[in-house]
N, C-alpha and C positions, 0 to 999 in steps of 0.2 A: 504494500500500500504506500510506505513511504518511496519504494524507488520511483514507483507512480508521479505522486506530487510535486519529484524530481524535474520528472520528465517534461512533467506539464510546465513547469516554472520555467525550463531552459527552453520549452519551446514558443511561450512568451514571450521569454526575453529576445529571442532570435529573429521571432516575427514581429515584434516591436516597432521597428523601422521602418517596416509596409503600411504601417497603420498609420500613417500622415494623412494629414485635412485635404478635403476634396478640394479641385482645384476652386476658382472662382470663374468667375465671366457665366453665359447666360447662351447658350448653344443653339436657340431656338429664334433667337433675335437675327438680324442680315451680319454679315461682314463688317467688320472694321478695316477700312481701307487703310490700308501704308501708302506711305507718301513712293509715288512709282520711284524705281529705281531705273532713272534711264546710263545706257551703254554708248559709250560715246568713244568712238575711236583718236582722239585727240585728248579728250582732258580723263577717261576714266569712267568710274565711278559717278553719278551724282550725289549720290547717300553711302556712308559709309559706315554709320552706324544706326541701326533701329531698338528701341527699348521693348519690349515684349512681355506677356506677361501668362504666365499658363491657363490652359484652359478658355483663353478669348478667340475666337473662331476671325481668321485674320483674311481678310484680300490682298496678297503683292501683285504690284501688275508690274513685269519688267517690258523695257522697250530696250528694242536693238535698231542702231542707226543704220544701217546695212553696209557700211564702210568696211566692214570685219566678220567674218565669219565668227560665232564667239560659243563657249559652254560653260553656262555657268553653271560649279559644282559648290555643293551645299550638305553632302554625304549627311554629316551628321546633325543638321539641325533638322534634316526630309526622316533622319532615321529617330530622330525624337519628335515628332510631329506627329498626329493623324492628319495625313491629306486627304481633304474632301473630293476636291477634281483639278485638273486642269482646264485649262482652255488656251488655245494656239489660236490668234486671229479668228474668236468666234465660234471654233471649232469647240466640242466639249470633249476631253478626256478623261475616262478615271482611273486611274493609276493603281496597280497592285503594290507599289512601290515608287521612288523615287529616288535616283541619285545626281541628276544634271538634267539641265533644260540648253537647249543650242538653239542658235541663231543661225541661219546659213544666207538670210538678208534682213532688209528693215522689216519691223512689226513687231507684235506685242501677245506676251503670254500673260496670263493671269493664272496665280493657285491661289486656292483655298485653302488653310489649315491650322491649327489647331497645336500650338506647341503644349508636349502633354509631362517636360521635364525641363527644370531651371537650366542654365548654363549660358555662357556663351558659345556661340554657332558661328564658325566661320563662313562668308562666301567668296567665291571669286573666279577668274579665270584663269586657266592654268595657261601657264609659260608667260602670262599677263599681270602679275601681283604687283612686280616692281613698277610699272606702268600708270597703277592707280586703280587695277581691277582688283580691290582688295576691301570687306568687310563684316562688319560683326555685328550677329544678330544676339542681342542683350536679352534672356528670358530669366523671368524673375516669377 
């Protein structure tokens, strides 16, 4: 009986940490639009950094200037996120996953989602960082 109340107590303690407070924000209400992140083959970046917060169901709309072929990769903020959909110029996507969105000329993607774990997220364009294709997505 008592290795019992052992066990039960160490596995409390162990699951402890899973029991954090549900996010906040309101999943049923529209999109919170982010300020678009346009892609601009001369300066960069527009936005470099966005503050975020769990649980708020988010709109990014990136634009590519069509000057550059471009991929933005975002690995680990797509891999702590649930993503609702994409959309490619109009088009709707929805994604079993997500690791990178490309440009291959001008236009505009929109996703949907839902960051569901704190941290900072990097984004950007590979072989492009030094350039100014380089930013962080602040989730709190």
């Amino acid at each position: 009986m008592r290795a019992m109340a052992i066990i039960a107590a160490a596995c409390a303690l162990t699951l402890a940490p899973l029991a954090e407070a549900p996010a906040a924000g309101n999943l049923t209400r529209r999109a919170e639009r982010l300020e678009p992140l346009e892609l601009n083959a001369g300066s960069g970046f527009s936005i470099k950094s966005y503050d975020l917060e769990t649980g708020v169901y988010y709109r990014w709309r990136i634009v590519g200037d069509g000057r550059e072929e471009y991929r933005l990769v975002a690995p680990e903020l797509f891999r702590n996120s649930w993503i609702d959909r994409v959309s490619i110029e109009g088009h709707e996507v929805v994604p079993a996953g997500l690791h990178a969105v490309a440009f291959d000329g001008e236009g505009e993607i929109d996703i949907w989602f839902v960051p569901i774990r704190p941290g900072d997220y990097r984004f950007y364009i590979e072989t492009l960082e030094r350039q100014g294709f380089s930013g962080v997505m602040h989730v709190r």
